[in-house]
BATI-887208 format. One record per residue (C-alpha): x, y, z; residue in one letter. Coordinates in steps of 0.05 Angstrom, whole numbers, padded with zeros to 5 digits, always signed. Layout:
<pts>
XYZa ...
</pts>
This chain:
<pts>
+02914+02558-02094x +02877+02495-02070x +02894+02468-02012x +02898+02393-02017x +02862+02350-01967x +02889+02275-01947x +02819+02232-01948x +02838+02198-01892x +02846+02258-01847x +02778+02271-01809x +02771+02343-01797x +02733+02376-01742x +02708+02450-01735x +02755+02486-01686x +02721+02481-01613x +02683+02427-01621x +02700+02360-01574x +02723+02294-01597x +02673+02239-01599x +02673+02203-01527x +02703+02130-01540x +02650+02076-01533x +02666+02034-01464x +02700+01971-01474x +02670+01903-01446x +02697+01831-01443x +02656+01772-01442x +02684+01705-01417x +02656+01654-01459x +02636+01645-01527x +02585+01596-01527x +02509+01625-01539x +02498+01659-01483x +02564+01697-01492x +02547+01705-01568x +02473+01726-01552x +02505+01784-01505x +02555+01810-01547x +02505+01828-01603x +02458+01862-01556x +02517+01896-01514x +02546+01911-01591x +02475+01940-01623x +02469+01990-01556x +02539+02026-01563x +02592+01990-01530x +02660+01946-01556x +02666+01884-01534x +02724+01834-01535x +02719+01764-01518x +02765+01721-01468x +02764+01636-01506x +02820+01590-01484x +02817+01574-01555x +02820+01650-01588x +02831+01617-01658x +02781+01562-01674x +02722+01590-01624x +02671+01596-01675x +02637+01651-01707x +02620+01717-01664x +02583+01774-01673x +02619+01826-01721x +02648+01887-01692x +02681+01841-01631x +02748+01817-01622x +02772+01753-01591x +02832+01747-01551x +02863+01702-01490x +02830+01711-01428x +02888+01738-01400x +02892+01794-01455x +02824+01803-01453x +02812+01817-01376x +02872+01868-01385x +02829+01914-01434x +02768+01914-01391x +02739+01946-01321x +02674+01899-01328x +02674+01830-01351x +02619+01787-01343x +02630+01717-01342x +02590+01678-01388x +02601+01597-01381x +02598+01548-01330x +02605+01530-01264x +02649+01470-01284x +02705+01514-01325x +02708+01562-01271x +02783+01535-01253x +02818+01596-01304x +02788+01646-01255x +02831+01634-01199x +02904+01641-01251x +02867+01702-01271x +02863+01732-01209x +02915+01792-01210x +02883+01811-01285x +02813+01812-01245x +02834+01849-01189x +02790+01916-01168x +02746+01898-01228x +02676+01884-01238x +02663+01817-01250x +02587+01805-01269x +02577+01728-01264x +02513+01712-01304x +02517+01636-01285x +02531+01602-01221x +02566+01658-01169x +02642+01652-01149x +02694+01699-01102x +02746+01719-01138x +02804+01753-01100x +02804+01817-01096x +02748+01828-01155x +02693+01858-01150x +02636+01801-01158x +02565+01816-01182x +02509+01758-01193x +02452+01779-01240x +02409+01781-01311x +02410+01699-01301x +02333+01716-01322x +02351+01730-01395x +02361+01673-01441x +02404+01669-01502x +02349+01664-01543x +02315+01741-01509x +02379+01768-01510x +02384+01757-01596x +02320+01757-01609x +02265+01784-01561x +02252+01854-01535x +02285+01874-01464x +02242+01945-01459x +02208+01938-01388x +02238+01863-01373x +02258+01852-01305x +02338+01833-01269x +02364+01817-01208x +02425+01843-01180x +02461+01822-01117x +02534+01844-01097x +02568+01864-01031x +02603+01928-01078x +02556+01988-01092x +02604+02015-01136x +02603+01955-01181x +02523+01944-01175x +02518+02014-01189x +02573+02003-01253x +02518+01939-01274x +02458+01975-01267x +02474+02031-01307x +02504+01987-01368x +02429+01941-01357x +02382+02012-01356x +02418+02028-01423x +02399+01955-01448x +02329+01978-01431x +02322+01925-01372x +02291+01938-01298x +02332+01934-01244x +02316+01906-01176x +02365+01903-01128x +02363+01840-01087x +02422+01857-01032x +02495+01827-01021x +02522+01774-01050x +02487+01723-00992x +02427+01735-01038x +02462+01696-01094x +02420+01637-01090x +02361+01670-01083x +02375+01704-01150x +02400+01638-01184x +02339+01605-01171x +02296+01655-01196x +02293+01621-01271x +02275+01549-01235x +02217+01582-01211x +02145+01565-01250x +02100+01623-01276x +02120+01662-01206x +02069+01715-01224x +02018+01664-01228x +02021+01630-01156x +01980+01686-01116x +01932+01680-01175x +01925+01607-01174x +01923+01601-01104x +01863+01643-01092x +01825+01619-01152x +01836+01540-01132x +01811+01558-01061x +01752+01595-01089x +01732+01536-01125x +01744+01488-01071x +01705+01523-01029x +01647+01533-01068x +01648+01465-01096x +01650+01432-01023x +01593+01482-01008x +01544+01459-01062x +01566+01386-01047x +01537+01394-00985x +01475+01436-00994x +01452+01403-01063x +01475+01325-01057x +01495+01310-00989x +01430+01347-00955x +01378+01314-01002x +01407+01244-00998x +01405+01258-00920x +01338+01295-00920x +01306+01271-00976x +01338+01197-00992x +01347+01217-01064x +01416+01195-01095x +01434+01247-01146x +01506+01231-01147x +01513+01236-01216x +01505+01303-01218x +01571+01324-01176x +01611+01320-01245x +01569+01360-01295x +01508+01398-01256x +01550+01418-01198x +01615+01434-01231x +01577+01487-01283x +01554+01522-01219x +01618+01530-01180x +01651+01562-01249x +01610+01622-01263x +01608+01641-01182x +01691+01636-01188x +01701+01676-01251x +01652+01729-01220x +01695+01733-01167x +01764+01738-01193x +01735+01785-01245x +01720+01838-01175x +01781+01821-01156x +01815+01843-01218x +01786+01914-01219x +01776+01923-01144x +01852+01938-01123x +01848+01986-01192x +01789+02025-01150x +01832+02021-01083x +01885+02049-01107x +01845+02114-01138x +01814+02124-01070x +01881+02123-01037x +01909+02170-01085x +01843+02224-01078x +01854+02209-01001x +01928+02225-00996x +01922+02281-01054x +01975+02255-01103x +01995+02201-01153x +02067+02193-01136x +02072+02167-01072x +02078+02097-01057x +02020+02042-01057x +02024+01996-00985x +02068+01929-01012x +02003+01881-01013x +01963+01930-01053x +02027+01940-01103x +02029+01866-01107x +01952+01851-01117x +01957+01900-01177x +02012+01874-01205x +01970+01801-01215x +01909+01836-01240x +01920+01813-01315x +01932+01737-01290x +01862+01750-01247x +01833+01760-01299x +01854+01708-01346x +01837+01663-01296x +01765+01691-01301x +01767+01685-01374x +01788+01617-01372x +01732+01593-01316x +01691+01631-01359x +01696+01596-01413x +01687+01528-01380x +01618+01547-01359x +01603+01556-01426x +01636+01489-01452x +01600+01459-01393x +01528+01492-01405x +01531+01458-01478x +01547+01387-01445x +01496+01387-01406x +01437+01389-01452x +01476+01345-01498x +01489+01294-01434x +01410+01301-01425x +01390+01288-01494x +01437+01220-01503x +01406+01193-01427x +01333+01211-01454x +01340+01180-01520x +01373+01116-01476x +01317+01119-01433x +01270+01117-01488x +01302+01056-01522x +01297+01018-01465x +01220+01045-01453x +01206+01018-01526x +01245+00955-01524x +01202+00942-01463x +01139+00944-01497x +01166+00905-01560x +01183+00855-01506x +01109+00863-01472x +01079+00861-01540x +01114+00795-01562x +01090+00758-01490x +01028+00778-01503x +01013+00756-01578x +01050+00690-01548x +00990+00674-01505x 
</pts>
């Protein structure tokens, strides 16, 4: 006799464990950022309900979440991170028992709750990375005085695919803030040595090519500081910066063949040089390439002054011509 099965009625093989239930997170806010998070957090494995003061007429969310109160919402949830701004911060405080003991992961501006467990970090990712761009390899900063709730963050961000650098207690909070105000940070050891290069190279020639023969030699050749001189200082920089971009590579295999392995730490400065070997050599690239744009001015700025010269030569001698046939 067949045994009849309701469809809705999932059966399992005897022995074999239930599905683990996919970790609930809240999100306070529901404006892009919030939005932006909750597909990513939703796309990796993980439910996610939202806390709006307005639950009904908030706007159109990523499918798969749920929107409640804030007050429901921070009941369902161990980790919330906090997702609008300083300004609105003033539910926090009337939330306060419902945030109690939990992990509160404030992605804008830092606040102490009572009793909750506050977290500042991944203020590096827009909304825009979090919906659209890759986050393999990308690099956050965490800052907390709980290791139990940095340690809670951390995991949840490795499983997003981000790098983790922890930047201390919660003192470090405006340190981490203002990491997004800061311009191209990867670029400033780069930039620094390559504009003192130059500088000193170009004060050099200055000196030995136009200062010394005016001195020496009373010759004015001024003009050439733009053009002449500039298209020397280039190629001498880009040489540079191009060693510089493969030397710390080399320095690094020698330290390794000295200390017999390739797992042990690099000193800080040589771990930092390396890391600013690709802008190096972009910068090389780029001074590079102004040589060149500078080596076909200069027979072009040659060629217009001769053909000047030469126009004045002849309207000379039209001139001497003229006198002449006037006598």
């Amino acid at each position: 006799m067949a045994t009849e099965v309701n469809p809705g009625i999932f059966l399992r093989p005897l022995g074999m464990e239930p599905p683990p239930e996919r970790e609930l997170l809240c999100i306070f806010g529901t404006g892009d950022l919030g939005r932006s998070l909750g597909q990513r957090l939703l796309q990796t494995g993980y439910r996610v309900v939202y806390g709006s003061r307005r639950p009904q007429s908030c706007g159109p969310l990523p499918p798969g979440a749920q929107v409640l109160s804030h007050t429901e919402a921070a009941q369902l949830a161990s980790l919330i991170f906090i997702c609008v701004h300083r300004e609105h911060y003033d539910f926090l405080e009337t939330l306060a028992p419902q945030l109690k003991g939990k992990v509160n992961m404030f992605i804008m501006r830092a606040m102490l709750v009572p009793g909750a467990l506050v977290v500042k970090g991944l203020n590096t990712l827009s909304a825009w990375v979090l919906l659209n761009g890759p986050l393999a390899g990308k690099q956050v900063f965490l800052c907390g005085d709980s290791a139990e709730a940095k340690q809670a963050v951390r995991e949840l961000a490795t499983r997003l695919g981000l790098s983790v650098l922890d930047r201390g207690s919660l003192s470090a909070a405006r340190e981490v803030e203002d990491f997004p105000l800061q311009l191209f940070p990867e670029w400033r050891l780069p930039l620094c040595i390559a504009t003192g290069l130059t500088a000193f190279f170009f004060f050099y020639l200055l000196i030995r090519d136009i200062i010394y023969a005016y001195v020496e030699q009373d010759k004015d050749i001024s003009f050439r500081i733009m053009v002449s001189l500039a298209n020397k200082v280039f190629p001498i920089v880009s040489l540079i910066m191009l060693s510089l971009c493969y030397l710390p590579g080399v320095m690094a295999a020698i330290l390794q063949l000295y200390r017999g392995t390739k797992y042990s730490r690099f000193p800080d400065w040589l771990d930092r040089w390396m890391l600013c070997r690709k802008q190096l050599g972009l910068l090389a690239l780029a001074l590079a390439f102004l040589h060149v744009l500078y080596t076909f001015i200069i027979p072009i700025r040659y060629a217009v002054r001769h053909k000047l010269i030469s126009t004045v030569v002849d309207e000379v001698g039209f001139l001497r011509y003229v006198f002449q046939q006037s006598r």
